[in-house]
N, CA, C and O atoms as a Tripos MOL2 file, in Angstrom:
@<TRIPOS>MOLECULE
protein
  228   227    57     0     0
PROTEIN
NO_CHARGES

@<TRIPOS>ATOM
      1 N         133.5330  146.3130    3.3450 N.3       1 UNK1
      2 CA        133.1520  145.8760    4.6810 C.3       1 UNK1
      3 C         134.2420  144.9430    5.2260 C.2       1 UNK1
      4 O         134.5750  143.8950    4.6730 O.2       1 UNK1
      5 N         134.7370  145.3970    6.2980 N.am      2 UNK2
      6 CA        135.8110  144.6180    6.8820 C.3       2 UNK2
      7 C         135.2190  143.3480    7.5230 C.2       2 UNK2
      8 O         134.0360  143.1060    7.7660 O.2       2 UNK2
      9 N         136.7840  142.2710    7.8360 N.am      3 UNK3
     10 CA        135.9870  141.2880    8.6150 C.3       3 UNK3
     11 C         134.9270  141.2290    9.6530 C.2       3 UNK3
     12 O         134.9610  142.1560   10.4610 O.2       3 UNK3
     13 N         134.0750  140.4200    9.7940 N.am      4 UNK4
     14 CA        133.3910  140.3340   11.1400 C.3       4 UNK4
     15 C         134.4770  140.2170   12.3820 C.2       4 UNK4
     16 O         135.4820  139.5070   12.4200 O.2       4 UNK4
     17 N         134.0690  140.9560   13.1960 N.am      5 UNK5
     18 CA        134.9680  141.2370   14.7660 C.3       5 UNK5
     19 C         134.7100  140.0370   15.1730 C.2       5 UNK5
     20 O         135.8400  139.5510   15.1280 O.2       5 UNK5
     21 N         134.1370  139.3440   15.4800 N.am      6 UNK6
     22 CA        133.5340  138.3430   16.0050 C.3       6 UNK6
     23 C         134.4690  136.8210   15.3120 C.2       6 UNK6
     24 O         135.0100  135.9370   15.9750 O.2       6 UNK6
     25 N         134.4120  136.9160   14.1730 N.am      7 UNK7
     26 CA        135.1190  135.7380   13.3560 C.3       7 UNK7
     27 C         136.7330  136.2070   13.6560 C.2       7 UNK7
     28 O         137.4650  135.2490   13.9070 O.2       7 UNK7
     29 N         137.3470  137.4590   13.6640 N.am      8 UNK8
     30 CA        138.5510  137.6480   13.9510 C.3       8 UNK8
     31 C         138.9160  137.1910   15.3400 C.2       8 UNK8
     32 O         140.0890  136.8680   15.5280 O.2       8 UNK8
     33 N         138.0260  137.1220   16.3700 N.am      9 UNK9
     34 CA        138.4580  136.7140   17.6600 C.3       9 UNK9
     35 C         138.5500  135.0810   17.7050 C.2       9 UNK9
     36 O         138.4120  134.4180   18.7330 O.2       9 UNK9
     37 N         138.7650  134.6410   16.6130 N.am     10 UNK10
     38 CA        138.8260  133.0010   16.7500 C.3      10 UNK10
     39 C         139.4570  132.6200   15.5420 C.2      10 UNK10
     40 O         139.9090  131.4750   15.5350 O.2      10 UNK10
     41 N         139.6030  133.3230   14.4870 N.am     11 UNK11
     42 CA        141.0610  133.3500   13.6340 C.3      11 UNK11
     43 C         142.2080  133.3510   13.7430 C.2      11 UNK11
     44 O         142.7040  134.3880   14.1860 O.2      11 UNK11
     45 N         143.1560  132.1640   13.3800 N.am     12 UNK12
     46 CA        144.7120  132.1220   14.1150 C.3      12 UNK12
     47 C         145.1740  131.8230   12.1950 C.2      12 UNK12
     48 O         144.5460  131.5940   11.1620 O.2      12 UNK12
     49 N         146.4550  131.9860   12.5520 N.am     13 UNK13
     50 CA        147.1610  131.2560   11.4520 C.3      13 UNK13
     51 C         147.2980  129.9980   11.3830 C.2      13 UNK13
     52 O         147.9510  129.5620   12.3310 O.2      13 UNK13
     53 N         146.8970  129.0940   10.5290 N.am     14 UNK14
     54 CA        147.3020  127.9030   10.5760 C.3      14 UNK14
     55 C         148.7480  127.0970   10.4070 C.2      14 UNK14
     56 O         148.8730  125.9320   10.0300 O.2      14 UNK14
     57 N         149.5010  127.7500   10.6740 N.am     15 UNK15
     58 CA        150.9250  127.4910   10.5790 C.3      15 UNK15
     59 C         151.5400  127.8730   12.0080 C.2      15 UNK15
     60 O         152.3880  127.0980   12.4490 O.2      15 UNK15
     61 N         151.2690  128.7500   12.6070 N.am     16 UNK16
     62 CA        151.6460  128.8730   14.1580 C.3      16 UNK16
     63 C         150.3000  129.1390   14.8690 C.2      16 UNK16
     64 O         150.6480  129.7400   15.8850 O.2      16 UNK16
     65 N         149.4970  129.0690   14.8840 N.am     17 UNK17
     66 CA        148.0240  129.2600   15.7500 C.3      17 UNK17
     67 C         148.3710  130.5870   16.4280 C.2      17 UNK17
     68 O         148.1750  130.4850   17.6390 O.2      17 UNK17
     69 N         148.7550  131.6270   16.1230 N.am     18 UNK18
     70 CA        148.6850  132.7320   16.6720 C.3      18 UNK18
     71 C         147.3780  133.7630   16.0140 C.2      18 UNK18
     72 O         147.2530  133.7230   14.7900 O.2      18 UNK18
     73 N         146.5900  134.5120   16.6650 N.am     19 UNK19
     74 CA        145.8110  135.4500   16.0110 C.3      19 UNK19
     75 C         146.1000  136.2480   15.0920 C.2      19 UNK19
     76 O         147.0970  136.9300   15.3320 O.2      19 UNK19
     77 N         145.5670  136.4370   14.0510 N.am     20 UNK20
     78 CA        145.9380  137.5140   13.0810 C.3      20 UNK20
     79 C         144.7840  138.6740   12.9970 C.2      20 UNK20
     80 O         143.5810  138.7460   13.2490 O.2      20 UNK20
     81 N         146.0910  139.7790   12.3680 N.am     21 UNK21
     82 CA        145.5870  141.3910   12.4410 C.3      21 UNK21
     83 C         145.1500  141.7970   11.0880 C.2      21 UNK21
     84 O         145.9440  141.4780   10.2030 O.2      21 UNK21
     85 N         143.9170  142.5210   10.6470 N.am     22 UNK22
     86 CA        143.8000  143.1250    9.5980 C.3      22 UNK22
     87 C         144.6850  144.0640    9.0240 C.2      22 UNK22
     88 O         145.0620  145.1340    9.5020 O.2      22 UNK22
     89 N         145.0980  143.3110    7.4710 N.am     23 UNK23
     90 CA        146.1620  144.6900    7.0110 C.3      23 UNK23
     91 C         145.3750  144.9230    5.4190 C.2      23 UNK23
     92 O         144.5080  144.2660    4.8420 O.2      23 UNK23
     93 N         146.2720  146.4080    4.9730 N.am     24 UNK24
     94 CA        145.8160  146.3660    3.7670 C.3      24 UNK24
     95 C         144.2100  147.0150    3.5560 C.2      24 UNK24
     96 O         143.4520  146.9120    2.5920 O.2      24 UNK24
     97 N         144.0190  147.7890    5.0010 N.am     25 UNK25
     98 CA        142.7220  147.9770    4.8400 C.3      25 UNK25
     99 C         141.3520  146.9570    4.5550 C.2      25 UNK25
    100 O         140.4750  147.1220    3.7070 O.2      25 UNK25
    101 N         141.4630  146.0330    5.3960 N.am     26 UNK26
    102 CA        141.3670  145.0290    5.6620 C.3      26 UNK26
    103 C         141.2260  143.6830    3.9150 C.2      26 UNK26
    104 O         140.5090  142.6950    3.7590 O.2      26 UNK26
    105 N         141.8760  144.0890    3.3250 N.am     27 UNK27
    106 CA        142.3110  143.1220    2.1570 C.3      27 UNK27
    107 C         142.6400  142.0700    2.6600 C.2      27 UNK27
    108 O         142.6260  141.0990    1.9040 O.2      27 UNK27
    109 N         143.0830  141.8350    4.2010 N.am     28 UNK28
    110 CA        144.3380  140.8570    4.4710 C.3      28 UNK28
    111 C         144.2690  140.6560    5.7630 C.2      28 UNK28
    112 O         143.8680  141.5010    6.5630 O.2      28 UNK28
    113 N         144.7320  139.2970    6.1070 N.am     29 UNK29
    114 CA        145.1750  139.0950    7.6580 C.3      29 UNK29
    115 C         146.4220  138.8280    8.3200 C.2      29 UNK29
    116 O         146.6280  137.6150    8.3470 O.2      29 UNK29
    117 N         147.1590  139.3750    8.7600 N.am     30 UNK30
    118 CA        148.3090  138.6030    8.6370 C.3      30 UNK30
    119 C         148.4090  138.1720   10.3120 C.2      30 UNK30
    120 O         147.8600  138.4680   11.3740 O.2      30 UNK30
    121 N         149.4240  137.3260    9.8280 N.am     31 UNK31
    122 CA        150.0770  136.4470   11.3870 C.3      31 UNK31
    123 C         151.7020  137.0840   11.8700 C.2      31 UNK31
    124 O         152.7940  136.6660   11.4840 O.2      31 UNK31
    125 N         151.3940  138.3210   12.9200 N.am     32 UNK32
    126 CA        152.8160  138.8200   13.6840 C.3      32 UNK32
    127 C         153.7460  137.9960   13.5250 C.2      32 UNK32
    128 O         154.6630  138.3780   12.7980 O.2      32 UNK32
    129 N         153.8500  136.5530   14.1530 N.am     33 UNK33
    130 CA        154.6140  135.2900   14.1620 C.3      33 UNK33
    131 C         155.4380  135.0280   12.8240 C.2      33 UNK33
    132 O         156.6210  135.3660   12.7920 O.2      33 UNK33
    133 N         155.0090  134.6030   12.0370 N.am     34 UNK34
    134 CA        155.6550  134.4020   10.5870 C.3      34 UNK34
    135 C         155.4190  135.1460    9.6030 C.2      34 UNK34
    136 O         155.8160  134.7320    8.5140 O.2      34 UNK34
    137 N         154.6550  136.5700    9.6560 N.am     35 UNK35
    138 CA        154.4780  136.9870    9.1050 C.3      35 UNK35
    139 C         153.7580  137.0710    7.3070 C.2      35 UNK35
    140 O         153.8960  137.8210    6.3400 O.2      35 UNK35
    141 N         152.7940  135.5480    7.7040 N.am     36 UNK36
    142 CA        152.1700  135.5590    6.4140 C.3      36 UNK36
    143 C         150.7900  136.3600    6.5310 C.2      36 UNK36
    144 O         150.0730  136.6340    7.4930 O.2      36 UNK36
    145 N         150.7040  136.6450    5.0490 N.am     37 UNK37
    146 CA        149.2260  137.4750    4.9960 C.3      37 UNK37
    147 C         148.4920  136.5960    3.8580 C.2      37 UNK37
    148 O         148.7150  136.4920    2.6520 O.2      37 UNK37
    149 N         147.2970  135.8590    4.9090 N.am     38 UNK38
    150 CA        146.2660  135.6080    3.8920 C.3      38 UNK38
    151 C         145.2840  136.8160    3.5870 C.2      38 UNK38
    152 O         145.0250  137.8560    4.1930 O.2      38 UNK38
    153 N         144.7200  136.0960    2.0620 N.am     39 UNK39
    154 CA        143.5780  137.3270    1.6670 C.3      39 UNK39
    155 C         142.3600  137.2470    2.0140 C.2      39 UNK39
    156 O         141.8650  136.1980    2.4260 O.2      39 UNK39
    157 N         141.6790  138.4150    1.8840 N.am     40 UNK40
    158 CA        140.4470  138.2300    2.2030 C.3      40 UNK40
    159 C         139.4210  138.4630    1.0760 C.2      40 UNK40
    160 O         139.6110  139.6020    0.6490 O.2      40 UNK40
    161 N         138.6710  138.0130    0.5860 N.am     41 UNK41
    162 CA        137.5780  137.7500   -0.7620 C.3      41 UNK41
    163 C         136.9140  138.4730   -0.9660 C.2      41 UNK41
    164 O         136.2610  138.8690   -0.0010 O.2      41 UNK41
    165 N         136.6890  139.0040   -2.0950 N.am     42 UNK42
    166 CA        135.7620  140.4390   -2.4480 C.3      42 UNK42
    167 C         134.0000  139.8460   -1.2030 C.2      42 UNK42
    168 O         133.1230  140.6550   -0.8970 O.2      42 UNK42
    169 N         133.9900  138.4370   -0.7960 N.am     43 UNK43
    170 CA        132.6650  138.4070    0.2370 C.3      43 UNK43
    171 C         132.9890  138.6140    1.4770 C.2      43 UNK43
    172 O         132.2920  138.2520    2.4250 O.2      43 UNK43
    173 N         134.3780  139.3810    1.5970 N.am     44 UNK44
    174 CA        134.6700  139.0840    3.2230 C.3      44 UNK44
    175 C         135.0280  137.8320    3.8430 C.2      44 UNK44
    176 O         134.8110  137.5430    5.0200 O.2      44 UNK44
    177 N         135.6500  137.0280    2.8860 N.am     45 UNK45
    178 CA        135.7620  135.6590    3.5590 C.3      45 UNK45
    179 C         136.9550  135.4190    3.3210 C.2      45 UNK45
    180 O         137.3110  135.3180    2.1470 O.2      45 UNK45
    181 N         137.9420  135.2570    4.4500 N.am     46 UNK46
    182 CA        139.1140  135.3520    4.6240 C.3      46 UNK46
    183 C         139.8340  133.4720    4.0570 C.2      46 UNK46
    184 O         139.3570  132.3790    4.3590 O.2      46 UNK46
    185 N         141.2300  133.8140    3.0850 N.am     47 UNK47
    186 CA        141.2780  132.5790    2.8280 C.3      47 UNK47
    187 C         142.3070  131.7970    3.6070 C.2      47 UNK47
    188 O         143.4080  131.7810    3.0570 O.2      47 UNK47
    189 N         142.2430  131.3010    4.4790 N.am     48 UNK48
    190 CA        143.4130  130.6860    5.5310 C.3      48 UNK48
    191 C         143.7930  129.5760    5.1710 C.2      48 UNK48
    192 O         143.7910  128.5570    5.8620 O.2      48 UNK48
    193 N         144.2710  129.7240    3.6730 N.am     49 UNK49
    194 CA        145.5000  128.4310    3.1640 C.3      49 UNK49
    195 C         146.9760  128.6820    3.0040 C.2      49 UNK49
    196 O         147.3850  129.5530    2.2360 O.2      49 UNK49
    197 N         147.9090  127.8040    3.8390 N.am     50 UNK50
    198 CA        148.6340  128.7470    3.3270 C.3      50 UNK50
    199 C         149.5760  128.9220    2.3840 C.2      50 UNK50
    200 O         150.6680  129.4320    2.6360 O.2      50 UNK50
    201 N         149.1100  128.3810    0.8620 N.am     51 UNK51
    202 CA        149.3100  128.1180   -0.3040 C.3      51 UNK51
    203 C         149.1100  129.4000   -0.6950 C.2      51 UNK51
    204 O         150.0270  130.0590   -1.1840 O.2      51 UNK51
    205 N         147.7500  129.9340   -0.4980 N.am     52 UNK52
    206 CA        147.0400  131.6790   -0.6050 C.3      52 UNK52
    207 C         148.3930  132.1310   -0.2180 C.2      52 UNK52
    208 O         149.0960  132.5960   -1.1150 O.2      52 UNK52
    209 N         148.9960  132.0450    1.3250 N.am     53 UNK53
    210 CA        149.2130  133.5750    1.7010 C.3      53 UNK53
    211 C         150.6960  133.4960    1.0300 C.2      53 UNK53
    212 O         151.3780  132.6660    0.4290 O.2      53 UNK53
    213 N         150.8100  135.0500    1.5520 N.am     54 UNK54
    214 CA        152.3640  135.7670    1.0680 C.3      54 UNK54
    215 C         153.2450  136.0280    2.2780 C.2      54 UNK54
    216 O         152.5990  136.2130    3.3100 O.2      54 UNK54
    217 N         154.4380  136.0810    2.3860 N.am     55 UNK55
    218 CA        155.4200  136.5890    3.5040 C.3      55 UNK55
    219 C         155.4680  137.8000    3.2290 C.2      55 UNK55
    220 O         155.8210  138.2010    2.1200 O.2      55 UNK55
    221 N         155.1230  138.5630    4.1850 N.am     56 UNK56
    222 CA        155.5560  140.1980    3.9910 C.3      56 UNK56
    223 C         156.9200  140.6080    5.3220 C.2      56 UNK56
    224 O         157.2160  139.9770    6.3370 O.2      56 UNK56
    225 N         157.3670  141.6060    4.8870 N.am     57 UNK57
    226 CA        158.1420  142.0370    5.8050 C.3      57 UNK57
    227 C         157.3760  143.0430    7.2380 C.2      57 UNK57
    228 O         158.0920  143.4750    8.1410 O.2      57 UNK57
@<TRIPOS>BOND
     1     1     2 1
     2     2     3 1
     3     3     4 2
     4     3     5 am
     5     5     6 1
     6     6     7 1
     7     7     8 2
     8     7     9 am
     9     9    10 1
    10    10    11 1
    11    11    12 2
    12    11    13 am
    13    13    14 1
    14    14    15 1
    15    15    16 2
    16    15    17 am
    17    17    18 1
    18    18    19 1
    19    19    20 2
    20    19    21 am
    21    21    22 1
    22    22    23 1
    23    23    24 2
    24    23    25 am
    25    25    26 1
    26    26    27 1
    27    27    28 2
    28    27    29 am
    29    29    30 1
    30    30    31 1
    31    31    32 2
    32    31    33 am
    33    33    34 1
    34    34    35 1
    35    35    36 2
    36    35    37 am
    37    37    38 1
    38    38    39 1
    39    39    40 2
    40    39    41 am
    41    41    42 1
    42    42    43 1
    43    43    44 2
    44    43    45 am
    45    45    46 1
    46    46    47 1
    47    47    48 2
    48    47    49 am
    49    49    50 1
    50    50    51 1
    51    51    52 2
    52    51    53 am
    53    53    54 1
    54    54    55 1
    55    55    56 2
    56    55    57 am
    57    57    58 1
    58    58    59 1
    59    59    60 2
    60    59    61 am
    61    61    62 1
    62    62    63 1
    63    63    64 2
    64    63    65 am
    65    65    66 1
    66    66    67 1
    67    67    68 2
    68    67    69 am
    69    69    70 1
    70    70    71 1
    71    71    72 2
    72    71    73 am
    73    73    74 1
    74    74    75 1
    75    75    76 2
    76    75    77 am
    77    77    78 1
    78    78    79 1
    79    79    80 2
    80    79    81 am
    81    81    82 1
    82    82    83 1
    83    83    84 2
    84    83    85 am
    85    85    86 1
    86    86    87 1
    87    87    88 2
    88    87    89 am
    89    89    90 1
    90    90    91 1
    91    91    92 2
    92    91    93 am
    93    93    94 1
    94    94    95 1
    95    95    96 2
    96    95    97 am
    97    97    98 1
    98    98    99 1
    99    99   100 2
   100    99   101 am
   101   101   102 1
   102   102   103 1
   103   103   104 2
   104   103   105 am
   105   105   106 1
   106   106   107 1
   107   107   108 2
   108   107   109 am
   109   109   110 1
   110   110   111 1
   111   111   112 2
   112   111   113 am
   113   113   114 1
   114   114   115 1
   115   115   116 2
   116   115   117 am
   117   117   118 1
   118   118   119 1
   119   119   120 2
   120   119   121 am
   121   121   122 1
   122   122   123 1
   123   123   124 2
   124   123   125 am
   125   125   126 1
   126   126   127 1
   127   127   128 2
   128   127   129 am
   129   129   130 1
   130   130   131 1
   131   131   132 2
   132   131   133 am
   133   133   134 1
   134   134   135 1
   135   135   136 2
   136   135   137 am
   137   137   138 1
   138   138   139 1
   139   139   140 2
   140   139   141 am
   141   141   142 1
   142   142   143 1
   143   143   144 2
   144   143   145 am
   145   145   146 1
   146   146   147 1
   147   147   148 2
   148   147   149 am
   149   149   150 1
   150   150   151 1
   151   151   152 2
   152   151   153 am
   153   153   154 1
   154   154   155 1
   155   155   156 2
   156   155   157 am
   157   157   158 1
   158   158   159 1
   159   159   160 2
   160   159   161 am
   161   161   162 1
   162   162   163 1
   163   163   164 2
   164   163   165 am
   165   165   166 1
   166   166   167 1
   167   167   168 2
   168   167   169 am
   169   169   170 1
   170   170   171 1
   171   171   172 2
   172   171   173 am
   173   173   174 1
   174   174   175 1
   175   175   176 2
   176   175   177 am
   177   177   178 1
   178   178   179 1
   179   179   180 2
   180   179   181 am
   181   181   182 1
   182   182   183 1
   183   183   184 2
   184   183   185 am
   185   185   186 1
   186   186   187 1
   187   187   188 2
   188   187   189 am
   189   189   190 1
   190   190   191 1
   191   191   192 2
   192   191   193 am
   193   193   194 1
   194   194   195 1
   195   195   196 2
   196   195   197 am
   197   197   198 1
   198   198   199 1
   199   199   200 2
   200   199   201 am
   201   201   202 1
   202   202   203 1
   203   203   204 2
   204   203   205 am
   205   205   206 1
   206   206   207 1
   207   207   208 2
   208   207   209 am
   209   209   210 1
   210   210   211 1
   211   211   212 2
   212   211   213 am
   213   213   214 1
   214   214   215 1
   215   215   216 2
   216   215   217 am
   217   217   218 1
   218   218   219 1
   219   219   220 2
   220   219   221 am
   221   221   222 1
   222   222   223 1
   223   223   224 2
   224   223   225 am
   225   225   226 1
   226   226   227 1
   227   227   228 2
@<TRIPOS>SUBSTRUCTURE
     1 UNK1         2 RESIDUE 1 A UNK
     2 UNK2         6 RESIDUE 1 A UNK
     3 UNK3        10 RESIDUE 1 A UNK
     4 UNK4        14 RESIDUE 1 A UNK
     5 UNK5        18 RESIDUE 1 A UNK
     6 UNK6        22 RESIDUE 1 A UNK
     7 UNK7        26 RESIDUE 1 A UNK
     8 UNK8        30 RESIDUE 1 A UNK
     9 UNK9        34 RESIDUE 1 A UNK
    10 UNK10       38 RESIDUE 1 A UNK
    11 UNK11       42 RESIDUE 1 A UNK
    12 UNK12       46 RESIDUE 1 A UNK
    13 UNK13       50 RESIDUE 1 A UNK
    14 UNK14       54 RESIDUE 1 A UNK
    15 UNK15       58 RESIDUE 1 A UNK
    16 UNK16       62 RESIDUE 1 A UNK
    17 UNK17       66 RESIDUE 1 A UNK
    18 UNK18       70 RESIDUE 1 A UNK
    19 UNK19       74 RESIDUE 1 A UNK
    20 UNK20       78 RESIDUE 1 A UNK
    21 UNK21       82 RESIDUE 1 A UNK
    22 UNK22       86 RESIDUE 1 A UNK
    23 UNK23       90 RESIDUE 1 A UNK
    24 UNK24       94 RESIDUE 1 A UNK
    25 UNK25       98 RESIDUE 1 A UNK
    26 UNK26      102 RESIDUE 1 A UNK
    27 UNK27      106 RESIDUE 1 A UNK
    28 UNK28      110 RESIDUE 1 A UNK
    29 UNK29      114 RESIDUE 1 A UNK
    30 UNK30      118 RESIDUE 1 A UNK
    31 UNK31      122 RESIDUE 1 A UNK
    32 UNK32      126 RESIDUE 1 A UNK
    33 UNK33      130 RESIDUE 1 A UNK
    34 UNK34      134 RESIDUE 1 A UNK
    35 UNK35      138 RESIDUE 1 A UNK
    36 UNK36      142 RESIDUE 1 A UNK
    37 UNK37      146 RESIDUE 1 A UNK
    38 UNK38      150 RESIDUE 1 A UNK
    39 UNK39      154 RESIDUE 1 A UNK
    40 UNK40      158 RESIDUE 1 A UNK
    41 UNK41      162 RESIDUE 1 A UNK
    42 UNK42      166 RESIDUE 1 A UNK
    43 UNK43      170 RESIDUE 1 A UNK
    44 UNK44      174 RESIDUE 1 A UNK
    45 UNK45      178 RESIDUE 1 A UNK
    46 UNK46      182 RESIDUE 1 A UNK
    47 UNK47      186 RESIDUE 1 A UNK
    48 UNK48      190 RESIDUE 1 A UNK
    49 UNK49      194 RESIDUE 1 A UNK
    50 UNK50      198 RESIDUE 1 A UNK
    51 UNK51      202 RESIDUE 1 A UNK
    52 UNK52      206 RESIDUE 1 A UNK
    53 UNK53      210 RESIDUE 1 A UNK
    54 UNK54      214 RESIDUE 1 A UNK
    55 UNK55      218 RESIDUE 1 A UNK
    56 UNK56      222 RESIDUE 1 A UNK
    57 UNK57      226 RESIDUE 1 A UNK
């Protein structure tokens, strides 16, 4: 079960406050801007630290 639509419309990155996009089939969120991807928790609960996330290309 992917994120709630609703919680994604008020999800930013905490490193540039830009919105982030589900990737990974929604495993993941990432931020266009800097391109980090936090994860998201086998409960659907996305982890927006950004210790968690990874830089992807």
């Amino acid at each position: 079960m992917p994120v709630d639509p609703e919680l994604l419309d008020i999800l930013v990155c905490p490193e540039c406050h830009v919105s982030v996009q589900p990737v990974h089939e929604g495993a993941g969120l990432k931020c266009p801007k800097c391109r980090r991807v936090y994860p998201v928790g086998d409960d659907n609960i996305p982890v927006m630290l950004l210790d968690e996330a990874k830089v992807e290309d």
